[in-house]
mmCIF file as Biopython writes it, N, C-alpha, C and O atoms, coordinates in Angstrom:
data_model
#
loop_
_atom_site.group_PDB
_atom_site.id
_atom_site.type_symbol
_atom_site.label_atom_id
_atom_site.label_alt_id
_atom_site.label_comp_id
_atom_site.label_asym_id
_atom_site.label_entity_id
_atom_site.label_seq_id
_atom_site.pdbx_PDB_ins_code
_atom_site.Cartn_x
_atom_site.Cartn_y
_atom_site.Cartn_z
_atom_site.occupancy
_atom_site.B_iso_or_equiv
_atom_site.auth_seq_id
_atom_site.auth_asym_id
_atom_site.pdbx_PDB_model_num
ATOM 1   N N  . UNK A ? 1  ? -2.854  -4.520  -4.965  1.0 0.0 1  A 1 
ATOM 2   C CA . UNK A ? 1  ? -3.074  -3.928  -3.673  1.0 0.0 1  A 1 
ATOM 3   C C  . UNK A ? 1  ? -1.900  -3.037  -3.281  1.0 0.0 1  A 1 
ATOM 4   O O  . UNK A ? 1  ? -2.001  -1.887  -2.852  1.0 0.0 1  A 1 
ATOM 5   N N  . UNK A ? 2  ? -0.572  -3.838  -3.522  1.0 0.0 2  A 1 
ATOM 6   C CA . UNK A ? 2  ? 0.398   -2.621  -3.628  1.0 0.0 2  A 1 
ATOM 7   C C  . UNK A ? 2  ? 0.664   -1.331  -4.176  1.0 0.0 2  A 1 
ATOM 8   O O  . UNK A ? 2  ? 1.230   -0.381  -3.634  1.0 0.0 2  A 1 
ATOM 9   N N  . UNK A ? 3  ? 0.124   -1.432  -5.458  1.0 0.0 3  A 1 
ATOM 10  C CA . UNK A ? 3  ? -0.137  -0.200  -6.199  1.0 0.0 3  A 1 
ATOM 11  C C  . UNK A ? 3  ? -0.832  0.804   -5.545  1.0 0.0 3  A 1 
ATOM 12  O O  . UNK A ? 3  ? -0.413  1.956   -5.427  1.0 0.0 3  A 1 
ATOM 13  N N  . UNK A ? 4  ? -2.210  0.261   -4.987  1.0 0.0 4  A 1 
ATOM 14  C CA . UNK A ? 4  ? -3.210  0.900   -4.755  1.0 0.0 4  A 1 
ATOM 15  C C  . UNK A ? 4  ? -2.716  1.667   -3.371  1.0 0.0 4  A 1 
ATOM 16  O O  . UNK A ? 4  ? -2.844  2.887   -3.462  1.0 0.0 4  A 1 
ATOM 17  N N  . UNK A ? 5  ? -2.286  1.297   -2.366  1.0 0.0 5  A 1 
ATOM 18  C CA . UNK A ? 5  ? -1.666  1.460   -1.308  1.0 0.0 5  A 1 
ATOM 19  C C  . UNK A ? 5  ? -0.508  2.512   -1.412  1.0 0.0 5  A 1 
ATOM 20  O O  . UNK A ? 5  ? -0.193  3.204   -0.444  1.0 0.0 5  A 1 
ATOM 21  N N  . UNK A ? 6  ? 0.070   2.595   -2.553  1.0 0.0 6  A 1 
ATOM 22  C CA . UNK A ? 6  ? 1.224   3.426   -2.456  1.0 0.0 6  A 1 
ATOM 23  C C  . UNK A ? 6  ? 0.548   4.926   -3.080  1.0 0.0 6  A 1 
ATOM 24  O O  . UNK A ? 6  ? 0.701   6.077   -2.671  1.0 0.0 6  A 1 
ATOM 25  N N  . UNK A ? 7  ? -0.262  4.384   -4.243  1.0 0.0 7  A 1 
ATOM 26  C CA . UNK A ? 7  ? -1.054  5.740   -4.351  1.0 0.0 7  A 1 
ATOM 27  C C  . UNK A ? 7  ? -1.734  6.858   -3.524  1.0 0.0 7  A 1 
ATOM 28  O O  . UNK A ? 7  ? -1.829  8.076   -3.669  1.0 0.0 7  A 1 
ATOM 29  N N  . UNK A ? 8  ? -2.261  5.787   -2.408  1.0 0.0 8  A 1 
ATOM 30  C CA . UNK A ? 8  ? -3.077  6.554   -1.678  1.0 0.0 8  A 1 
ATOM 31  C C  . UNK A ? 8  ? -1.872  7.434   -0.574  1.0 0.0 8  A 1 
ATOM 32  O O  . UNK A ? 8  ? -1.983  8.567   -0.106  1.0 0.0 8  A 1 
ATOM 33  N N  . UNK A ? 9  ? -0.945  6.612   -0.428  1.0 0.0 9  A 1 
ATOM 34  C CA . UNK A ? 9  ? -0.066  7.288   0.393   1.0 0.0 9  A 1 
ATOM 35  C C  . UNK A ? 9  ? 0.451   8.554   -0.204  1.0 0.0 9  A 1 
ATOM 36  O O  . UNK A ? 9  ? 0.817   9.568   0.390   1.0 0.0 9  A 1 
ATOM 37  N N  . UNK A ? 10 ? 0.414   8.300   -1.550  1.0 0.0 10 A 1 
ATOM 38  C CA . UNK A ? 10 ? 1.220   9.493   -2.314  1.0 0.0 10 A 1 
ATOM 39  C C  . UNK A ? 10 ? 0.067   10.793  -1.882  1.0 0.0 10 A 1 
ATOM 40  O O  . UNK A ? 10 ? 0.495   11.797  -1.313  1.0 0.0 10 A 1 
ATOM 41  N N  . UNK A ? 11 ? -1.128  10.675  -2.153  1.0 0.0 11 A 1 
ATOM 42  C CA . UNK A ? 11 ? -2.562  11.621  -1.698  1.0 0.0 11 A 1 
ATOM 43  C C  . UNK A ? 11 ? -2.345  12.123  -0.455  1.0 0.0 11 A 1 
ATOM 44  O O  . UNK A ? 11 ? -2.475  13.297  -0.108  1.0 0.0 11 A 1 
ATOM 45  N N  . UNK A ? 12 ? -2.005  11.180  0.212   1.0 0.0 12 A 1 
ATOM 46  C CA . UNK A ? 12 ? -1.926  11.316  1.850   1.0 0.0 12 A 1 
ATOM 47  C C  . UNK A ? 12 ? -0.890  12.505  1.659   1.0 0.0 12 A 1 
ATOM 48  O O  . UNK A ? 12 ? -1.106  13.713  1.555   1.0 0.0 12 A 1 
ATOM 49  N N  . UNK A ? 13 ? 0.302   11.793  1.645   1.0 0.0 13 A 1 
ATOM 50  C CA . UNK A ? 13 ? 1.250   12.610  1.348   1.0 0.0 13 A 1 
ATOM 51  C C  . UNK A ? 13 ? 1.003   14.505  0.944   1.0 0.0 13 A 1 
ATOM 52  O O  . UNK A ? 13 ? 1.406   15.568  1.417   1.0 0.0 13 A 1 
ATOM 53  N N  . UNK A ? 14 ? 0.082   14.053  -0.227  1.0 0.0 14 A 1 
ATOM 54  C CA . UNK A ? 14 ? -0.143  15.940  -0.727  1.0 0.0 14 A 1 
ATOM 55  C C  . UNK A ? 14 ? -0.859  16.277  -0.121  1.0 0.0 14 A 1 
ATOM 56  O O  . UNK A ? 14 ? -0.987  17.498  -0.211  1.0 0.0 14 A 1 
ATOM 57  N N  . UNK A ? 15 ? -1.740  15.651  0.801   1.0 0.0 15 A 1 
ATOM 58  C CA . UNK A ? 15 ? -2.680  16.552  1.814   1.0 0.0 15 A 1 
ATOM 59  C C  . UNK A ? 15 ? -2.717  16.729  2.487   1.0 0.0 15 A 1 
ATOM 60  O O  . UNK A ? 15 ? -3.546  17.583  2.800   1.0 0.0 15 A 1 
ATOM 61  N N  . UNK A ? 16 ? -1.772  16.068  3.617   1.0 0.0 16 A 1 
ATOM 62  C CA . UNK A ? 16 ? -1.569  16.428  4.999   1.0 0.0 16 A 1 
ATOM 63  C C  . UNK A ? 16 ? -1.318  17.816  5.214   1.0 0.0 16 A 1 
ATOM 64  O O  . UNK A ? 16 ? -1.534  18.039  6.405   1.0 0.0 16 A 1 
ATOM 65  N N  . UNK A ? 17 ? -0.901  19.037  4.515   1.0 0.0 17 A 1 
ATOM 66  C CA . UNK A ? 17 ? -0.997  20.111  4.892   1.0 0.0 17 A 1 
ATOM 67  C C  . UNK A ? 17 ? -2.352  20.880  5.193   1.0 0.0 17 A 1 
ATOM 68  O O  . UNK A ? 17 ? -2.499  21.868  5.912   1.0 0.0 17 A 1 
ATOM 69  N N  . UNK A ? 18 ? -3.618  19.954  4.229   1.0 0.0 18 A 1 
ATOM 70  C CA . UNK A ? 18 ? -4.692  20.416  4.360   1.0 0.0 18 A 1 
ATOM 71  C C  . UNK A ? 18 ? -5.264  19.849  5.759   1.0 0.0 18 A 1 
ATOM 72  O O  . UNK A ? 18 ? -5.862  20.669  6.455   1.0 0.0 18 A 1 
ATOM 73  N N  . UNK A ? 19 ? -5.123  18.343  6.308   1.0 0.0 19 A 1 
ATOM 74  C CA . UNK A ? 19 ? -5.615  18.090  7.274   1.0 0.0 19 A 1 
ATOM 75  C C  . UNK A ? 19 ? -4.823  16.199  7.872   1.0 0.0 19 A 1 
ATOM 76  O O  . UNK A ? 19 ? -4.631  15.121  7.310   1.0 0.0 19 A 1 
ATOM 77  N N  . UNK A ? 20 ? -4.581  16.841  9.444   1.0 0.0 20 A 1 
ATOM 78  C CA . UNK A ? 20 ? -3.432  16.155  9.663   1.0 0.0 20 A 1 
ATOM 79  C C  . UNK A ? 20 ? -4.165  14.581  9.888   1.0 0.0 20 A 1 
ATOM 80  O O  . UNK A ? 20 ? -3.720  13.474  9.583   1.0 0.0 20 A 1 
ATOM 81  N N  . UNK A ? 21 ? -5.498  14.973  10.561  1.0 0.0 21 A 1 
ATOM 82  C CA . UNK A ? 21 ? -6.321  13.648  11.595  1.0 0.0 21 A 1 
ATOM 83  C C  . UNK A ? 21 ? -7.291  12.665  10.093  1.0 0.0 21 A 1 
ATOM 84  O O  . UNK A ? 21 ? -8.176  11.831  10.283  1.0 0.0 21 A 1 
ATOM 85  N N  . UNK A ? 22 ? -6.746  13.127  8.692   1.0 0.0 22 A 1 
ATOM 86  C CA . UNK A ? 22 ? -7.218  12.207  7.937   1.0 0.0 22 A 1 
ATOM 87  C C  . UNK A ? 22 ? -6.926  10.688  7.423   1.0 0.0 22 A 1 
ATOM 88  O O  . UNK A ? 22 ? -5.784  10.312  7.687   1.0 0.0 22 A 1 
ATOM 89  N N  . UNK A ? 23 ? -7.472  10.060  6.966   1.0 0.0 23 A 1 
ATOM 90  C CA . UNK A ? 23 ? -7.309  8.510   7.464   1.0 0.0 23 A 1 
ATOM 91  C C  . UNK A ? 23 ? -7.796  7.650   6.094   1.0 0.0 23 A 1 
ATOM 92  O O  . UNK A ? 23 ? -8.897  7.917   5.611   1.0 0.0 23 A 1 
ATOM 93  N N  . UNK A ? 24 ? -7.042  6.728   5.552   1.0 0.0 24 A 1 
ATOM 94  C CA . UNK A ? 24 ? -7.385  5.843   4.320   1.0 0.0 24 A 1 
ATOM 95  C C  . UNK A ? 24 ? -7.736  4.733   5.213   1.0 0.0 24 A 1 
ATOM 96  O O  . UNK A ? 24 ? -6.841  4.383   5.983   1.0 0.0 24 A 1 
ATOM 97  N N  . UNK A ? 25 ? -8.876  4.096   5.268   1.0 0.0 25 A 1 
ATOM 98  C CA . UNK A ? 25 ? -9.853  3.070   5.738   1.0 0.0 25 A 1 
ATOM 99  C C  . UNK A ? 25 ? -10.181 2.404   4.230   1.0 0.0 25 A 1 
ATOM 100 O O  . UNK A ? 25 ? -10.025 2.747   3.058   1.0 0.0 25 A 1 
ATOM 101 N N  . UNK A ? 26 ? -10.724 1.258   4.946   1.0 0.0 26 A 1 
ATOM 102 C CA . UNK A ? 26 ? -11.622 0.527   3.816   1.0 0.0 26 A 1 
ATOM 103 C C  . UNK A ? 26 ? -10.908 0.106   2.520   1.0 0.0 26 A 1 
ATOM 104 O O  . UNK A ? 26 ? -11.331 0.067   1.365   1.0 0.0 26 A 1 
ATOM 105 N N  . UNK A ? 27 ? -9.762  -0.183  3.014   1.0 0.0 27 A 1 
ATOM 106 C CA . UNK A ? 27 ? -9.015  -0.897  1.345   1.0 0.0 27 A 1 
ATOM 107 C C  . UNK A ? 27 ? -9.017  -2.481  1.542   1.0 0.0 27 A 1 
ATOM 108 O O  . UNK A ? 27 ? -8.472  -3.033  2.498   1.0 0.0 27 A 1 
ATOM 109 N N  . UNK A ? 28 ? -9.679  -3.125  0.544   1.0 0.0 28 A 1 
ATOM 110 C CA . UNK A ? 28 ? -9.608  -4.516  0.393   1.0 0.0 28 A 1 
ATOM 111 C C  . UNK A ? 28 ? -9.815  -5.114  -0.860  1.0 0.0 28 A 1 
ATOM 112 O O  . UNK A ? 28 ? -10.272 -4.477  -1.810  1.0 0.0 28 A 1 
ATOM 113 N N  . UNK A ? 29 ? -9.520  -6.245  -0.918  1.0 0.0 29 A 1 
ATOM 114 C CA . UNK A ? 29 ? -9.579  -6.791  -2.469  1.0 0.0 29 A 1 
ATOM 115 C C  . UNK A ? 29 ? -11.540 -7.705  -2.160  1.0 0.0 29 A 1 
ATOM 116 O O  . UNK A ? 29 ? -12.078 -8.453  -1.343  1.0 0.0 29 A 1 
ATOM 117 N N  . UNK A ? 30 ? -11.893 -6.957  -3.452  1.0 0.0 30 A 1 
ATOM 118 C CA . UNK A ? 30 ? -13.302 -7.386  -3.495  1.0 0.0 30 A 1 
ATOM 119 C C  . UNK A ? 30 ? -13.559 -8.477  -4.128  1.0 0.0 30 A 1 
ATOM 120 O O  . UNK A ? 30 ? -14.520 -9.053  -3.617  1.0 0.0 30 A 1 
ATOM 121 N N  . UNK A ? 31 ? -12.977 -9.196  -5.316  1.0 0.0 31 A 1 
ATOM 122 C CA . UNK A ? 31 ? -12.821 -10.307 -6.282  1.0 0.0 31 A 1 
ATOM 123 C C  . UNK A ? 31 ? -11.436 -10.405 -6.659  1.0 0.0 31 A 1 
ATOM 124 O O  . UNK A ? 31 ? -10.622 -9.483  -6.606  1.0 0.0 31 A 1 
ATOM 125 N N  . UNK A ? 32 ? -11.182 -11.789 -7.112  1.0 0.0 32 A 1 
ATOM 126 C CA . UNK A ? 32 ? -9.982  -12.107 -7.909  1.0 0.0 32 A 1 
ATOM 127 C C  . UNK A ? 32 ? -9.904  -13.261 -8.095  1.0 0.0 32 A 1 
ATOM 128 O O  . UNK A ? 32 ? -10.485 -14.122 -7.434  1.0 0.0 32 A 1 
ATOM 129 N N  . UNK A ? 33 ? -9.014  -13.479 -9.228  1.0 0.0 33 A 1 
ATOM 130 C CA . UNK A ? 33 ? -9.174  -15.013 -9.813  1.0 0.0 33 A 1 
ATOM 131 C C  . UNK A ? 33 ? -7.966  -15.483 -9.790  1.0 0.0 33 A 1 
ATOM 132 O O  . UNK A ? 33 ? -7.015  -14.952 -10.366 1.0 0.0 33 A 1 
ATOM 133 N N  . UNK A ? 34 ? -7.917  -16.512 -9.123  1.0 0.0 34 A 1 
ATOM 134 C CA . UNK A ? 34 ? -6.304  -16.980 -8.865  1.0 0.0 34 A 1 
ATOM 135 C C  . UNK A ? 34 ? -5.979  -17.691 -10.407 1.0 0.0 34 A 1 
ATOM 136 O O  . UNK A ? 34 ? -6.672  -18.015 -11.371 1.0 0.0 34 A 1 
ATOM 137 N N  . UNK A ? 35 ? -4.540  -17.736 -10.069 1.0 0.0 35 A 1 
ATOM 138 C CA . UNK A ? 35 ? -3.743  -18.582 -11.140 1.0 0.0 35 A 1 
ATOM 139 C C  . UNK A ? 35 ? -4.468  -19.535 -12.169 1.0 0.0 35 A 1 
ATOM 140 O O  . UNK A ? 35 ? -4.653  -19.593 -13.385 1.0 0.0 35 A 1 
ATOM 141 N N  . UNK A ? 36 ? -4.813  -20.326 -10.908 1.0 0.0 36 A 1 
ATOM 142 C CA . UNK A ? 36 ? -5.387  -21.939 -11.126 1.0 0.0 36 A 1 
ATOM 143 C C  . UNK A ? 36 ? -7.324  -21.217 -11.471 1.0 0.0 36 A 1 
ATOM 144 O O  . UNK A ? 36 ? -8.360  -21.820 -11.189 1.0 0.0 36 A 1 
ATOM 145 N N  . UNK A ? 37 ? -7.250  -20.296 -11.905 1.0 0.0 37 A 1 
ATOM 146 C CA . UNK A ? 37 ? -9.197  -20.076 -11.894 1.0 0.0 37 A 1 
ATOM 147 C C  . UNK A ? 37 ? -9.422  -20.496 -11.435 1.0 0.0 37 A 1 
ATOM 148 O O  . UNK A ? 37 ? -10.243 -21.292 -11.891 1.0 0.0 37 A 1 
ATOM 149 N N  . UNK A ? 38 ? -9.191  -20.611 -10.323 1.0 0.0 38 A 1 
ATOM 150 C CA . UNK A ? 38 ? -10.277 -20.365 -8.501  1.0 0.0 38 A 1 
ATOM 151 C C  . UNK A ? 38 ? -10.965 -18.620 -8.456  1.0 0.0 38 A 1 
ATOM 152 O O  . UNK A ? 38 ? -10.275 -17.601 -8.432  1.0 0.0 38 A 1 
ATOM 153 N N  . UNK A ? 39 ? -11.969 -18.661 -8.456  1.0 0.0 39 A 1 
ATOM 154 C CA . UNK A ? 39 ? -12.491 -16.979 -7.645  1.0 0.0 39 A 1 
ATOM 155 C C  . UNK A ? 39 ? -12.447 -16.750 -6.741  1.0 0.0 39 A 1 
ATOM 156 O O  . UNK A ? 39 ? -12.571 -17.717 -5.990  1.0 0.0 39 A 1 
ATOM 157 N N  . UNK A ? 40 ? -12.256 -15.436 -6.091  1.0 0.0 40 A 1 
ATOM 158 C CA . UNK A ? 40 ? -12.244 -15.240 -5.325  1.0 0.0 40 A 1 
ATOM 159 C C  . UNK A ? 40 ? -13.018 -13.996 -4.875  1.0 0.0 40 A 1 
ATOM 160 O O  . UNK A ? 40 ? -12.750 -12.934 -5.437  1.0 0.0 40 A 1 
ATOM 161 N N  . UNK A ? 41 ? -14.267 -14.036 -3.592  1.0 0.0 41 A 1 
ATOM 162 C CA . UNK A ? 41 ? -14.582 -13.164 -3.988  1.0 0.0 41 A 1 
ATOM 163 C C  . UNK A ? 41 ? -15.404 -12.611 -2.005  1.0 0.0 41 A 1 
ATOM 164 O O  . UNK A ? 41 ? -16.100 -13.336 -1.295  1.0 0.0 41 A 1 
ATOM 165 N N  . UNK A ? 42 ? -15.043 -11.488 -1.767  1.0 0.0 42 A 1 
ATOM 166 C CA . UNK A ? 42 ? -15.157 -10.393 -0.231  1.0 0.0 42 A 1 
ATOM 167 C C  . UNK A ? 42 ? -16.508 -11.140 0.142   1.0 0.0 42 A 1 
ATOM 168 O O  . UNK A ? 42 ? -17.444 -11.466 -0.587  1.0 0.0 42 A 1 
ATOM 169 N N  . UNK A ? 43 ? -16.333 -11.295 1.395   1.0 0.0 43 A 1 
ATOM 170 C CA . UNK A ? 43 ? -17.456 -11.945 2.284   1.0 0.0 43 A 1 
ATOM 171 C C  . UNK A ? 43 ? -18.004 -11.332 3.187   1.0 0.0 43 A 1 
ATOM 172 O O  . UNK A ? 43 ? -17.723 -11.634 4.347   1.0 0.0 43 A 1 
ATOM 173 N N  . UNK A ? 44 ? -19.063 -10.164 2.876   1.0 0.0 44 A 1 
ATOM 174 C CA . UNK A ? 44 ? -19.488 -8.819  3.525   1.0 0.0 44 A 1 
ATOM 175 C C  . UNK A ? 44 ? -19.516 -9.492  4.947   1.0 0.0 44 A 1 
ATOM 176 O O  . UNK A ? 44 ? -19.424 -8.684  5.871   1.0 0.0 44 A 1 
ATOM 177 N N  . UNK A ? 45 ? -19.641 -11.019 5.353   1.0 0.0 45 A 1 
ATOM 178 C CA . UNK A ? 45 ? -19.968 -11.350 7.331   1.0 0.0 45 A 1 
ATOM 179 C C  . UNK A ? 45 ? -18.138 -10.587 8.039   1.0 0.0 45 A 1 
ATOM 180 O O  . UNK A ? 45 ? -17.955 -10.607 9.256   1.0 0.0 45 A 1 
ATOM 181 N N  . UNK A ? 46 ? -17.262 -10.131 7.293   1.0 0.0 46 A 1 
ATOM 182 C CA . UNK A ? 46 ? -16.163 -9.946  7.901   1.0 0.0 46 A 1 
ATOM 183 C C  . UNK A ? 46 ? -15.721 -8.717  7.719   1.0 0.0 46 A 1 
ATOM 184 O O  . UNK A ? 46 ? -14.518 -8.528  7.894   1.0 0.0 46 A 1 
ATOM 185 N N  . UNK A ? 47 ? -16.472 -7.734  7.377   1.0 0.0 47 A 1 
ATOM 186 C CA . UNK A ? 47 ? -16.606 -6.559  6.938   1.0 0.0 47 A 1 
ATOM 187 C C  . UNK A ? 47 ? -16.166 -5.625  8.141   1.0 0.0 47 A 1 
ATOM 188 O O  . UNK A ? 47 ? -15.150 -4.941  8.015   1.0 0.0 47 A 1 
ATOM 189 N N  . UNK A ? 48 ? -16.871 -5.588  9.232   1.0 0.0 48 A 1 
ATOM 190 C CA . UNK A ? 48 ? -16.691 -4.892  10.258  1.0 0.0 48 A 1 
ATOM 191 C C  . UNK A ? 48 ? -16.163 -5.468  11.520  1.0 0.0 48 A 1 
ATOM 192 O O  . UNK A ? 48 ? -16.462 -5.094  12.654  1.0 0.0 48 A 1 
ATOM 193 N N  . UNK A ? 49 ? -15.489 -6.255  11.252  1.0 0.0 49 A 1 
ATOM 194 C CA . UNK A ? 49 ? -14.511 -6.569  11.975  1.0 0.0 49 A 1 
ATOM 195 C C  . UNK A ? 49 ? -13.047 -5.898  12.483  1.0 0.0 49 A 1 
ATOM 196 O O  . UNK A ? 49 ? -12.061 -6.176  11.801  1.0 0.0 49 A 1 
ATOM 197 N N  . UNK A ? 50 ? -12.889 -5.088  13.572  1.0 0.0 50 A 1 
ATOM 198 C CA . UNK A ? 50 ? -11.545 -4.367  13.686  1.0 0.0 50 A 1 
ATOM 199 C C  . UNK A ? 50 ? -10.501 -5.193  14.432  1.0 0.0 50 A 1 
ATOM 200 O O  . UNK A ? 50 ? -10.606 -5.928  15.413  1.0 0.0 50 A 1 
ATOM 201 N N  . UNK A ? 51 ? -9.388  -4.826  13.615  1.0 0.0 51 A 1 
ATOM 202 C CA . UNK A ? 51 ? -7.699  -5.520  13.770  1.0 0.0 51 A 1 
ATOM 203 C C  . UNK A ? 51 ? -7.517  -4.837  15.183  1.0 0.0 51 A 1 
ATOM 204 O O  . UNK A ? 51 ? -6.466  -4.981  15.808  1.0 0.0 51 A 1 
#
C-alpha cells in the first residue's frame, strides 16, 4: 500500500501542471493473506462510507 501510494503521488506530482482540482480516491487493499494464512478479503457493506 505504501508503494502504491507513493506512486500515485509521484503521477500527482507530474500532473498537477495539467490540472490542479485532481484527486486519487479509491485506494484500498482488496485481498491478502496474512502471515499465519488467515485471508483477508474487502467487504463491499463499507465501501461508501466517508472519513
Amino acid at each position: 500500500m505504501t508503494g502504491l501510494n507513493l506512486a500515485l503521488l509521484s503521477v500527482y506530482d507530474m500532473m498537477k501542471d495539467v490540472d490542479r482540482n485532481m484527486m486519487l480516491s479509491g485506494i484500498r487493499l482488496e485481498s491478502e493473506t496474512s502471515s499465519e494464512g488467515r485471508p483477508f478479503l474487502f467487504d463491499n457493506a463499507y465501501e461508501n462510507i466517508n472519513f
